[in-house]
Structure formats: C-alpha cells, structure tokens
PLY file of the C-alpha trace (Angstrom):
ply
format ascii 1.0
element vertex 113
property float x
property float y
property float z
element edge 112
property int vertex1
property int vertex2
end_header
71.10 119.71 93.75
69.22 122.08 96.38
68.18 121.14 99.64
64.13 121.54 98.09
64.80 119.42 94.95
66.33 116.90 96.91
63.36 116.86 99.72
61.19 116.53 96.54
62.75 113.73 94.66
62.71 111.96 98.03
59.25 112.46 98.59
58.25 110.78 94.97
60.56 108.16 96.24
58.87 107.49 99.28
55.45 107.16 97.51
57.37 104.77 95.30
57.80 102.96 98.52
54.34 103.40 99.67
52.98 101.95 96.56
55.18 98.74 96.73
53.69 98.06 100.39
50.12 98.49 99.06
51.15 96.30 96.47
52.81 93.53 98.49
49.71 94.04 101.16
47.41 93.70 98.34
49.69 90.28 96.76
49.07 89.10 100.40
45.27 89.62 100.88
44.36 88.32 97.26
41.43 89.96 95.57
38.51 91.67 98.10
35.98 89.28 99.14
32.48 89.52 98.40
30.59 91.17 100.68
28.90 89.52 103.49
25.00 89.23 104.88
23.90 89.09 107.72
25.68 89.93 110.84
29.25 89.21 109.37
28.35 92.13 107.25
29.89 94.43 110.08
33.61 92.76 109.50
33.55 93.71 105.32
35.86 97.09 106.74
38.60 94.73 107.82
40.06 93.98 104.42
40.33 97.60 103.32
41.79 98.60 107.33
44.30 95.67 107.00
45.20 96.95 103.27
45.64 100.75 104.64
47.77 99.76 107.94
49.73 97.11 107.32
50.80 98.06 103.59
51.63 101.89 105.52
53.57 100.04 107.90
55.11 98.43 105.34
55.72 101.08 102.91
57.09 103.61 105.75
59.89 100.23 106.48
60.99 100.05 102.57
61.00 104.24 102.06
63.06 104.33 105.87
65.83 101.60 104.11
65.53 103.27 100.77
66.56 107.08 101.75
69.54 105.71 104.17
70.57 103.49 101.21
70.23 106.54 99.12
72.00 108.62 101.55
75.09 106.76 102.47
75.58 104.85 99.55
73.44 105.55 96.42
73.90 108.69 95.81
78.23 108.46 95.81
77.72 105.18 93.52
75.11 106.71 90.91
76.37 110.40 90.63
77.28 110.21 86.80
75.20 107.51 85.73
73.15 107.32 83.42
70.30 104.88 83.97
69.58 106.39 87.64
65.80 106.50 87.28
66.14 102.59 86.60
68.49 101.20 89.33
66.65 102.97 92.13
63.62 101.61 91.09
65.31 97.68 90.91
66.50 98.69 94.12
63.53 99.96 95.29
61.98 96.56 94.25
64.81 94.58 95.87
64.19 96.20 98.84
60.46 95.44 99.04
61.21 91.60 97.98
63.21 91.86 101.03
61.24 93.07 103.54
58.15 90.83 102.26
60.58 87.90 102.28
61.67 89.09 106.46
57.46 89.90 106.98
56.73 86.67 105.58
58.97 84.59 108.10
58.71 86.40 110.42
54.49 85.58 110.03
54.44 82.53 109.44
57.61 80.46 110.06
59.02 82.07 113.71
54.75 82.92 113.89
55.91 86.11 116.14
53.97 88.58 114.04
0 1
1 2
2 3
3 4
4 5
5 6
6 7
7 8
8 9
9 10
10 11
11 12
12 13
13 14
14 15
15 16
16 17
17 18
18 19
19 20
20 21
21 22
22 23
23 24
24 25
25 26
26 27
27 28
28 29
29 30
30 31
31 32
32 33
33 34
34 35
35 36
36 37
37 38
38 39
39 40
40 41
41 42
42 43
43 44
44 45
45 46
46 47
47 48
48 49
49 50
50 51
51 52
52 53
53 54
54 55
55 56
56 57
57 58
58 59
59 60
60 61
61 62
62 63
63 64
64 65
65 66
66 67
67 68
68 69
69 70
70 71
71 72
72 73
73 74
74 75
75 76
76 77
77 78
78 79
79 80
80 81
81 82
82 83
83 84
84 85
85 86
86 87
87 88
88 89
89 90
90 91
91 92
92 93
93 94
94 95
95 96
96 97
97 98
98 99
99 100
100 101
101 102
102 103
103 104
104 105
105 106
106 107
107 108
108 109
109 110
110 111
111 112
C-alpha cells in the first residue's frame, strides 16, 4: 500500500469517526428544540454550537484511538482477511460505545466534566 493510499483510507476513517461523535452528540442532545420567542430567542445557537464542538471533540478522541489501534495492531491482525471493511467498522463502533460510556461517567457520575 503507498504512503498516499494509506493517508487516504485513513482520512475516510477518520470521518467515520467524526460521524460517530455527531452521532453520539446528537443521541445525547435528543431532537432540536423548537425555537424560542422572546428574549430566549438569542440562546436557539447553543444546540447546533454544542452539536459542532463537543461531537468534534469527540470524534477527533475515537479517530486518535482508531489510527493507533490501526497502526500497532490492526493492520498485522487483518492483513489477509477478508471481511476488513466490516471489523473496522465494529471496531470503530466499539470504540465510540467506549468513549460515550468513559464521557458519560465521567459527566454525570464523577460530575468532573
């Protein structure tokens, strides 16, 4: 595999990643609220701000323990496999239960975030 290919298939990986902390953000918020009157109207941006950030934040966390999985481990394991495409991704998903599991304690048993 060449050093671009592999740059490449990590990028779709890490907007895998992305996509499964927008995802567990969006599980978290529940659906947007209705919008507001009045003078709470100026606070309707925080849904969609806490969405963007935190899911990032998130995202960037599973996609940083993804590509060091990958990279020490993953690739070795799955070189002549043939159901790659699918164990990354349940990995990929394992990884994101994880780190919502850690974020969730973390928020609201230890309340340090």
């Amino acid at each position: 595999m060449t050093f671009f290919k592999r740059i490449l298939n990590y990028l779709i990986w890490t907007l895998i990643c992305f996509l499964t902390g927008f995802a567990y953000m969006r599980i978290i918020l529940g659906p947007k609220p209705a919008p507001s009157t009045g003078f709470m109207k100026m606070f309707d941006w925080v849904y969609g701000a806490a969405l963007i950030q935190v899911g990032a934040i998130i995202g960037g966390i599973i996609a940083v323990l993804y590509i060091l999985l990958d990279i020490f481990y993953l690739r070795k394991k799955l070189n002549h496999r043939k159901n790659t495409i699918g164990l990354r991704l349940l990995i990929v998903i394992g990884i994101a239960i994880a780190v919502g599991v850690t974020h969730y304690v973390l928020e609201e048993v230890v309340d340090v975030i």
